[in-house]
N, C-alpha and C positions, 0 to 999 in steps of 0.2 A: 504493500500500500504506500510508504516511502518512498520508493523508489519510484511510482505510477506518479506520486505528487510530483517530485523533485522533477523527473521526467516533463510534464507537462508547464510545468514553470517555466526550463528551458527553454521549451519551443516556441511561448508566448515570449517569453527574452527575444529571442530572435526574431519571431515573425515584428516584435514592435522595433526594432534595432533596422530590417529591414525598411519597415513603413517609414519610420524615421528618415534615413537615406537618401527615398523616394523621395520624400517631401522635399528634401533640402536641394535636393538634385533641380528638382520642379520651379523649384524659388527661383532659385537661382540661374535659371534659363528665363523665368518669366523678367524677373530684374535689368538681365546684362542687357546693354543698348542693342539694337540692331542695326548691324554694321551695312550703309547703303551700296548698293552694288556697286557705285560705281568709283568708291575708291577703290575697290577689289582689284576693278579694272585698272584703273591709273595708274599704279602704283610702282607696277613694272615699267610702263612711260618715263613715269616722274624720275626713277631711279637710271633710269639710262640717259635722258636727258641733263643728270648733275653729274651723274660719276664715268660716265663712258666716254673713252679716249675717242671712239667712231663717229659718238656726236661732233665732238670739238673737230675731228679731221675732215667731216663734212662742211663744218661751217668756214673751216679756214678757203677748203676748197670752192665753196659758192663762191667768196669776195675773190678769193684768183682770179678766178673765171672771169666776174665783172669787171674787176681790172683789165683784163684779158681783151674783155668786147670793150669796156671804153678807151681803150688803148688805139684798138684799130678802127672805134670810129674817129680819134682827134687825127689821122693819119691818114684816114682814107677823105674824110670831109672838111676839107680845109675853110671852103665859103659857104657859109648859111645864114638865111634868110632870120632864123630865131636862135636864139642863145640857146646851148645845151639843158640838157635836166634829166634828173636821177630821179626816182620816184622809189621810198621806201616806205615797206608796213615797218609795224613798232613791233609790238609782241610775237617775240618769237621769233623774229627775222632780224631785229638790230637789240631787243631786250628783251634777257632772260628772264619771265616769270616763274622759274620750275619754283622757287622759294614759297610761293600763294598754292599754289600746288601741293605742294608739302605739308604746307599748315591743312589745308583740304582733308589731305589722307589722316595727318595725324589727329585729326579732330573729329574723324567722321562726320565732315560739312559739304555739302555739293557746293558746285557756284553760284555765288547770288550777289548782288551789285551792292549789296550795304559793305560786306566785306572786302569786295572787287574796290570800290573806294579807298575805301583806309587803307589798301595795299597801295595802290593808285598815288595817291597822298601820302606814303609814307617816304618815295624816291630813290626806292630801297634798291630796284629790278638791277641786276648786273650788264654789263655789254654781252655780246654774243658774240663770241669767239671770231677776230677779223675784221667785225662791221665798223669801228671806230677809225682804224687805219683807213680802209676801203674810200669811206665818206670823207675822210680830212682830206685823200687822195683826188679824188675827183673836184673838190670846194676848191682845191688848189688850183684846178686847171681851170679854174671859170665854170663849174657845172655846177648850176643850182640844184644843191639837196630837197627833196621836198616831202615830209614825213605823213604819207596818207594814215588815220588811223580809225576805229572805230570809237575807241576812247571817246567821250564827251567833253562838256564844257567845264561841267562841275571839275573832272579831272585834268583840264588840259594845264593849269599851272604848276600841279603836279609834276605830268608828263614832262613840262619842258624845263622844273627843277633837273627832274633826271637826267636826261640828256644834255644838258649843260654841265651837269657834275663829273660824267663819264668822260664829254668832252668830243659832244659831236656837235660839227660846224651848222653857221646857219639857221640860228633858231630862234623864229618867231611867230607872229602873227600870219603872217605873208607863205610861212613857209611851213609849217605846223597845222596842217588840217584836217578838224575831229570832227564827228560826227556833230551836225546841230540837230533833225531830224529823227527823232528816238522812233516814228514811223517808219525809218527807211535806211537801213543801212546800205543799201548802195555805196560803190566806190566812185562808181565812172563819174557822175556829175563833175568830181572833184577831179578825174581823171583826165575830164575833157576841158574843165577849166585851164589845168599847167597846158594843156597840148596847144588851148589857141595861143597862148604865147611862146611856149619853147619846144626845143623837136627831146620830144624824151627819148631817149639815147636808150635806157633798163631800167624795170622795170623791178623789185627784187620782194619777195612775200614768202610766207610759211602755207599758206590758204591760195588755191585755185584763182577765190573770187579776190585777189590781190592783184589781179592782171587785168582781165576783161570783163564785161558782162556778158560774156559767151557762157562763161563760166560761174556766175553768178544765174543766170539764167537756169541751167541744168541741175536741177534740185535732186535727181532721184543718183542711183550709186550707177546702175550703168548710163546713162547720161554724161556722167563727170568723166566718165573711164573714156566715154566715146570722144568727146569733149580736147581731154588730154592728151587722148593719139591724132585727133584731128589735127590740132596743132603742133607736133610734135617738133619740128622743124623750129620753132621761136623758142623752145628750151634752152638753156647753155645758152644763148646768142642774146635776145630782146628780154627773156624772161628767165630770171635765175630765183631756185627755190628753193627754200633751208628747210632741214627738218624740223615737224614738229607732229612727234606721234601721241600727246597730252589731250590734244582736243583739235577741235575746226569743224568747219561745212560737210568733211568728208564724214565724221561721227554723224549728224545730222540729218547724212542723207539717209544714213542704215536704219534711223530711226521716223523716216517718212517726213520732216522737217514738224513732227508733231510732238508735243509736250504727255511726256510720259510718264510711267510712277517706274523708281528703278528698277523695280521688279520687271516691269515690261521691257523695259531698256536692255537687261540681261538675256531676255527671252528675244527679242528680235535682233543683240548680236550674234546669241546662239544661233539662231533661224539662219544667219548670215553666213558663218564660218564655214569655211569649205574644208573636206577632208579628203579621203579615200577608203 
């Protein structure tokens, strides 16, 4: 009879030691945040974008290259009608945001413009491997820089703290242009304003729609693909492009240009990935 008790006590020990366990296991899954997919994703971006030698040896090699084409147009075109011009995106093509990035990942926060600010406004962003040389290079020969960006108003004094800290030419009102239009991020308006007055020489972006509205236009992923081999011929030459595998239009396109919950973001990169 002893032993039928002792016996039975243990096993209620255990089955509540169990339950116990359970619960805390339970807790504690319902408590811990959820982690949004889409630092998951980034993360491997973010990290190749600040510590890989391959990024920086791409970037050194775009501004060669551009040296390269404006070399041989101050040599091939001796008289012209309108002053030279360079035309540069900001992020990601002459400044490094992987750092807002980072903070992203490590905070489990997506993108969103209260924070994009304060980054913005803090003047922090680094040069991009190349582009500070490239630009002084060309400011030298008489080639007006002209810094197209998406960036706003709120942020363009920001912007042009930075780039004056880093120590690229030519920056101002005149030649610093952000987005006014929070309807319409178009480039070209801005694109075709430098062209009625100077012959732009290159063109230089991380994003497709950094060049033309060909490619602003073409919103879906094979579109953009069709797009890029269309014009294939202006790459290396008219049009020089820096990596940036963190974000852009080309994410945008895989997601229908529609506003998603990241759950679904996950689901139609998956839908996307091609294997064998």
């Amino acid at each position: 009879m002893r032993f039928f008790v002792m016996h039975s006590h243990r096993k209620l020990s255990v089955l509540a030691l169990a339950l116990t366990l359970l619960l805390y296991s339970l807790n504690a899954i319902a408590q811990s945040p959820t982690e949004p997919a889409q630092n998951t994703y980034i993360e491997g971006a973010v990290l190749w974008q600040q510590l890989s030698g391959e990024r920086r040896a791409l970037s050194y090699q775009a501004f060669a290259l551009a040296r390269m084409m404006l070399d041989r147009d101050l040599r091939m075109n001796r008289r012209l009608r309108k002053p030279r011009a360079v035309i540069v995106d900001l992020d990601e093509t002459i400044l490094d945001n992987s750092l807002n990035e980072g903070m992203q990942v490590r905070n489990h926060v997506n993108f969103n413009q209260k924070d994009w600010t304060a980054w913005v406004n803090r003047a922090d962003a680094t040069a991009v491997p190349g582009s500070v040389e490239f630009l002084n290079y060309a400011a030298a020969r008489d080639v007006t820089v002209f810094y197209i960006t998406n960036r706003n108003n709120i942020q363009k004094q920001g912007t042009a703290a930075n780039l004056k800290k880093l120590g690229f030419p030519n920056i101002n009102d005149q030649t610093l242009l952000v987005q006014t239009d929070p309807k319409n991020s178009s480039k070209e308006p801005r694109r075709q304003s430098v062209g009625a007055k100077y012959r732009i020489v290159l063109l230089m972006g991380d994003d497709l729609n950094d060049f033309s509205d060909v490619f602003e236009n073409s919103k879906t992923v094979d579109s953009r693909v069709a797009a890029a081999d269309r014009y294939k011929d202006q790459f290396g030459k008219r049009f020089i492009m820096l990596p940036n595998p963190m974000y852009g239009n080309w994410e945008s396109a895989i997601y229908g240009n529609s506003r998603l919950s990241e759950e679904e973001k996950a689901a139609k990169r998956k839908n996307q990935l091609k294997s064998y």
